[in-house]
C-alpha positions as CSV (number, residue, x, y, z in Angstrom):
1,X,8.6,-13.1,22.3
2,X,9.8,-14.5,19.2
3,X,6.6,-15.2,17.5
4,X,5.9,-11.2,18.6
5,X,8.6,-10.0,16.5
6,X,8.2,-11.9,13.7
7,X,4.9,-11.2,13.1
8,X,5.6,-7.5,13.6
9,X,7.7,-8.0,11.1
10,X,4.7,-9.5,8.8
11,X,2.7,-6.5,9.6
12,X,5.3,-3.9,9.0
13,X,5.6,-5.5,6.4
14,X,2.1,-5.0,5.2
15,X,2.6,-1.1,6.4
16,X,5.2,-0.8,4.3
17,X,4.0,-2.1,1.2
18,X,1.1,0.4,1.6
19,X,3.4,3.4,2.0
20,X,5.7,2.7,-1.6
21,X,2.1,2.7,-2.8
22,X,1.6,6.0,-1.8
23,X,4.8,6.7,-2.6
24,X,4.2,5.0,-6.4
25,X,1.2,7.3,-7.0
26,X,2.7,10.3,-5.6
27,X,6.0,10.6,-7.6
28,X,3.4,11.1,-10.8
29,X,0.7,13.3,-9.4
30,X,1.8,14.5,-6.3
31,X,-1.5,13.2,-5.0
32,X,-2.0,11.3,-1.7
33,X,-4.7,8.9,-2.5
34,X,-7.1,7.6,0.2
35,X,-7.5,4.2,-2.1
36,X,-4.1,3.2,-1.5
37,X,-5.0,0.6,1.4
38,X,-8.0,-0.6,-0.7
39,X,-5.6,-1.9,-3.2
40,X,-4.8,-4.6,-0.6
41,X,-8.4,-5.1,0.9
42,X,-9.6,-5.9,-2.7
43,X,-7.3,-8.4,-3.4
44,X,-7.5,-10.2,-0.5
45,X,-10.8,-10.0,-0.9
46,X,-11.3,-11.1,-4.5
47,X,-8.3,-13.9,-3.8
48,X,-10.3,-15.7,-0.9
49,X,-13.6,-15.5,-3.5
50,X,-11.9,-17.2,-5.8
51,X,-10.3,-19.5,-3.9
52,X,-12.0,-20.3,-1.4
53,X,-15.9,-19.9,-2.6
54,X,-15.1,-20.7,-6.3
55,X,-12.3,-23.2,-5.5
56,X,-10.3,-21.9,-8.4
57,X,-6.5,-22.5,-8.5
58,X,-3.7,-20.7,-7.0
59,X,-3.0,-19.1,-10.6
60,X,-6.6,-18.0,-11.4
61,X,-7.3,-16.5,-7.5
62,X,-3.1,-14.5,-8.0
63,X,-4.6,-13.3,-11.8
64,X,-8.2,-12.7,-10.5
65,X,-7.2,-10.7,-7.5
66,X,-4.1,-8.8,-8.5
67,X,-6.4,-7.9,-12.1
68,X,-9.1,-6.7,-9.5
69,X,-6.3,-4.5,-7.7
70,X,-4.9,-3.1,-10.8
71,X,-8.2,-1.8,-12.0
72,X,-9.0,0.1,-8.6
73,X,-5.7,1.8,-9.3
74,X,-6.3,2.4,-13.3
75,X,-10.2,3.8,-11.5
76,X,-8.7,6.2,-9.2
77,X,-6.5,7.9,-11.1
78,X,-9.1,8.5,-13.5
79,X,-12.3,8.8,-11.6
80,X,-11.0,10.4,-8.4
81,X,-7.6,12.2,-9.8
82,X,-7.2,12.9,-13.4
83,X,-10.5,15.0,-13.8
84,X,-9.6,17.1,-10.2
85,X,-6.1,17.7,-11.3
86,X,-7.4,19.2,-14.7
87,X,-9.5,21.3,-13.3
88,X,-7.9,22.4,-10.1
89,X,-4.5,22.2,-8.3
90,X,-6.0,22.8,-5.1
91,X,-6.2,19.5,-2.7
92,X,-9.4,18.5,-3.4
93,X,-8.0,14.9,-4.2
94,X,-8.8,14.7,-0.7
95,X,-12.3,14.4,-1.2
96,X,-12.5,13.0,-4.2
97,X,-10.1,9.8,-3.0
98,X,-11.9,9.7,0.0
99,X,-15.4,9.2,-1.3
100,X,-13.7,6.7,-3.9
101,X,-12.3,5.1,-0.9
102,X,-15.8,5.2,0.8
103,X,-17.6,4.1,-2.1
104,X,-15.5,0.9,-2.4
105,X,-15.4,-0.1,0.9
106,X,-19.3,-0.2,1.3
107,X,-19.5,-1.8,-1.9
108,X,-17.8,-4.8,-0.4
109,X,-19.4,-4.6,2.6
110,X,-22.8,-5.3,0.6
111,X,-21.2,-8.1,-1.7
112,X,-18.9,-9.4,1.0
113,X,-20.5,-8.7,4.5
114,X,-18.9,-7.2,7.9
115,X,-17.1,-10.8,9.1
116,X,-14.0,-11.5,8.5
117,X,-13.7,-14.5,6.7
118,X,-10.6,-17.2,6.6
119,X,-8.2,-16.7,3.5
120,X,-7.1,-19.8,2.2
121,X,-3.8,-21.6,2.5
122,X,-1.5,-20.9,-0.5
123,X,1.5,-23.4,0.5
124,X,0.8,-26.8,1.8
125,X,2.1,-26.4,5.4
126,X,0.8,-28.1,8.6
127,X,-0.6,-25.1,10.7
128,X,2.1,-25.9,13.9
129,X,4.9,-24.4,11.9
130,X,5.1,-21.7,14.7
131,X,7.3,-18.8,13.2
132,X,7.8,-20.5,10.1
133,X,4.4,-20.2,9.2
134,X,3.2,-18.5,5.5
135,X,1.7,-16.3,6.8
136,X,4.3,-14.4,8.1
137,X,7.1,-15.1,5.7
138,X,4.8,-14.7,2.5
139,X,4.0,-10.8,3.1
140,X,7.9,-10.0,3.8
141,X,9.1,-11.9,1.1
142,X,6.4,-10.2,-1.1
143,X,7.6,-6.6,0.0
144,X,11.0,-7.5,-0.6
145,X,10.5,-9.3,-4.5
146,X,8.4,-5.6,-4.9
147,X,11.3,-3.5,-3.3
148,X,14.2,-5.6,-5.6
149,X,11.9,-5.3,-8.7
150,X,11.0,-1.6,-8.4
151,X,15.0,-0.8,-7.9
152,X,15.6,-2.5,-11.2
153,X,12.8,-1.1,-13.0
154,X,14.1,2.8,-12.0
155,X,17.8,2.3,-12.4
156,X,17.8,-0.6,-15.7
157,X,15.0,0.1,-17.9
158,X,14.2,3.3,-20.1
159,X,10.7,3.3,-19.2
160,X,11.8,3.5,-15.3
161,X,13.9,6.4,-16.3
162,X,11.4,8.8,-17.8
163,X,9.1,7.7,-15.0
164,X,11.8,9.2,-13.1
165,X,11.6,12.4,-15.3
166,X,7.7,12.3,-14.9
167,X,8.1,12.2,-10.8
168,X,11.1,14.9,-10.8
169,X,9.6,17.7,-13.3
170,X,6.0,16.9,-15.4
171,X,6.4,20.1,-17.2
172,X,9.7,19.3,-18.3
173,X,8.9,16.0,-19.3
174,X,5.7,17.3,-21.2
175,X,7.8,19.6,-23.4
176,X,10.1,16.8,-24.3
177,X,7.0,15.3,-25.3
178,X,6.5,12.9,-23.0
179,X,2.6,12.1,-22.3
180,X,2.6,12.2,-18.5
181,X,-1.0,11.8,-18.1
182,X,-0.2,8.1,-19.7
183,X,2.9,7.7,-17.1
184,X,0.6,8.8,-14.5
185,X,-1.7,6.0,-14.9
186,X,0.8,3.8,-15.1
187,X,2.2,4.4,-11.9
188,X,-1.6,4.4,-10.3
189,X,-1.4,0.9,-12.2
190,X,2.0,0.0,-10.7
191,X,0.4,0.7,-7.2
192,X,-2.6,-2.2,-8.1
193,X,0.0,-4.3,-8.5
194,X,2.2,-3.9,-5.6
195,X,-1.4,-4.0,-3.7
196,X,-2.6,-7.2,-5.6
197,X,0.6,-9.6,-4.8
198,X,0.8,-7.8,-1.1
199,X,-2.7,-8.2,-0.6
200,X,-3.0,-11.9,-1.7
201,X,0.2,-12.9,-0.2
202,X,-1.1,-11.4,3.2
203,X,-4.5,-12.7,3.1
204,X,-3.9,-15.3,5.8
205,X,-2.6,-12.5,8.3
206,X,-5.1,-9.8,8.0
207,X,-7.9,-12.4,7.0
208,X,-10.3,-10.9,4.0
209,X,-11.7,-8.4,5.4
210,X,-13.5,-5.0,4.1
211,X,-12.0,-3.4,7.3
212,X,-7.8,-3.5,6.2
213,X,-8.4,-0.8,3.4
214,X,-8.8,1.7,6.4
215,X,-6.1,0.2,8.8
216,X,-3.2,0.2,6.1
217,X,-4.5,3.3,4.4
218,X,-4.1,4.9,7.7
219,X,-0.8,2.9,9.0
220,X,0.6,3.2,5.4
221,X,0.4,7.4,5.8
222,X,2.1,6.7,8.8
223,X,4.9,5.0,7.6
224,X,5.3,7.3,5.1
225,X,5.3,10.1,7.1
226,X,7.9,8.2,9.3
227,X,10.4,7.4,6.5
228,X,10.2,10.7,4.3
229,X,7.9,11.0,1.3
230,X,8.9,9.6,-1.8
231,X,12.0,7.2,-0.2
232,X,10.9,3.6,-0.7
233,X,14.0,3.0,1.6
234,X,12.0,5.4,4.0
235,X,8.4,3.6,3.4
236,X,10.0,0.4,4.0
237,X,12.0,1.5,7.3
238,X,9.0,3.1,8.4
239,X,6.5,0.5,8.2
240,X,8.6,-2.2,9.6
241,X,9.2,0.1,12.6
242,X,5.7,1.2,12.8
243,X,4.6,-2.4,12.7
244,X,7.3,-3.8,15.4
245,X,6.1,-0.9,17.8
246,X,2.2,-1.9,17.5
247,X,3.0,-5.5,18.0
248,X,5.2,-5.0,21.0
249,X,2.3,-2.3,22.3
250,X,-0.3,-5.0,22.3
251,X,1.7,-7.6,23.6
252,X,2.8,-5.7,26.5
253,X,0.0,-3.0,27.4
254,X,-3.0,-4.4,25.1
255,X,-4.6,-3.9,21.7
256,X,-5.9,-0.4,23.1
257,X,-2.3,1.2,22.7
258,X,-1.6,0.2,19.3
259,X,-3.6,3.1,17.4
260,X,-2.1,5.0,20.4
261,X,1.6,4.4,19.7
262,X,0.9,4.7,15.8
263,X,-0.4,8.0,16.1
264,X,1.6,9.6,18.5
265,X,4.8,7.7,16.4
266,X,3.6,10.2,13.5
267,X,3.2,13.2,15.9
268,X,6.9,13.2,17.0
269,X,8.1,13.0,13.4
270,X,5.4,16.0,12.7
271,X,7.1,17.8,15.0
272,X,10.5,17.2,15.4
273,X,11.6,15.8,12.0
274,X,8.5,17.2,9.3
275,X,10.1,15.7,6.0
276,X,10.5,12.1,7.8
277,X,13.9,10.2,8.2
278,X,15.1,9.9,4.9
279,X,13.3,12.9,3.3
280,X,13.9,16.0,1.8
281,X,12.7,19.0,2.5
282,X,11.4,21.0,0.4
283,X,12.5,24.8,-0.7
284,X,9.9,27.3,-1.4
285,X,10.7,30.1,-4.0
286,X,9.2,33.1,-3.5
């Protein structure tokens, strides 16, 4: 029962790294992007390439795949948000994000293939460590280095603060001069990051696989929803609860019930608690 927990920890943790990337390219743009889980499945991709086909170091498969993660971010805020948003305020970022998502995904599919493939070991470690094991400790201790770093970057650092501006009121921000379509990349670039170092620190858990851009862009949502949009304390909450409750619904009534519990986890908060557990909701002038 132990080993169960602890790796629904490791997943949660996975889930919850994929919500504060929603969460990071939602504060700019108020856009919920469908790439967000495909930060994670390219690094892990790219990290086992270059690791494991290319047998580069641990320094050149971190750079190679967190760069590759970045630049999927920097892509879809321009390619799939910038030009919508200039044109329309309507939600067709829906569509746009979605056939980015789509178009990536396939892309790896035909460079990559359909199999899951081994990621390799990061740590020298014999493989009977049991709970202990990197590959559960790695992706938590990634989420919380991400979670420490972003607190100190919005609370400590000017730049932080007039993202902060940027996320609370753009027009505000624009008249003081600030150039929020800049900040706005950067925070698409932010969520690369937090995707590239989650991603390659969970390779060994979710294996590299063009399939995990699609589970943690779903479960992500999920989490978010859960914790209350635009709270990283929410996102995190969220998708360590969200990943505890699919573990335990595997271990106890089989893999068939976790989509099951996920889903109907984000219909109860739909319903009985909208703007999630640590949310806000949201007042409508009229």
């Amino acid at each position: 029962m132990l080993t169960v927990l602890i790796t629904g920890l490791a997943i949660g943790a996975l889930y919850a790294a994929a919500a504060l990337a929603y969460n990071a390219m939602y504060s700019t743009s108020k856009v919920l992007s469908f790439t967000a889980g495909h930060l994670f499945m390219i690094s892990a991709v790219m990290g086992a390439y270059l690791m494991g086909q290319l047998k580069l170091p641990l320094a050149a498969g971190l750079g190679g795949a967190v760069l590759a993660s970045i630049v999927l971010g920097l892509v879809t805020e321009f390619v799939a948000v910038r030009r919508i948003l200039a044109r329309s305020q309507e939600h067709l970022w829906l569509l746009s994000t979605l056939a980015l998502a789509t178009i990536v995904q396939q892309a790896v599919v035909l460079w990559w293939g359909t199999e899951p493939r081994p990621f390799p070991r990061l740590i020298s470690q014999e493989f009977t460590a049991g709970i202990w094991d990197q590959k559960y400790w790695l992706p938590i201790a990634g989420v919380a280095v991400i979670v420490v770093a972003m607190d100190v970057f919005y609370r400590h650092t000017l730049f932080g603060k007039v993202f902060l501006a940027v996320a609370e009121d753009p027009f505000a921000a624009r008249a003081r001069g600030v150039a929020t379509g800049h900040i706005r990349a950067f925070s698409y670039a932010i969520a690369g990051l937090m995707g590239g170092l989650v991603g390659f620190a969970g390779g060994q858990l979710t294996f590299a696989d063009f399939s995990i851009g699609l589970t943690l862009s779903l479960y992500g949502f999920i989490a978010l929803a859960a914790g209350g949009m635009g709270s990283n304390l929410g996102a995190v909450i969220g998708g360590l609860v969200l990943g505890l409750l699919s573990t335990l619904a595997t271990y106890f009534f089989g893999g068939e019930y976790q989509r099951t519990i996920a889903v109907g986890l984000l219909m109860l908060f739909l319903l009985l608690k909208p703007e999630g557990l640590f949310g806000s909701q949201q007042m409508r002038h009229v």
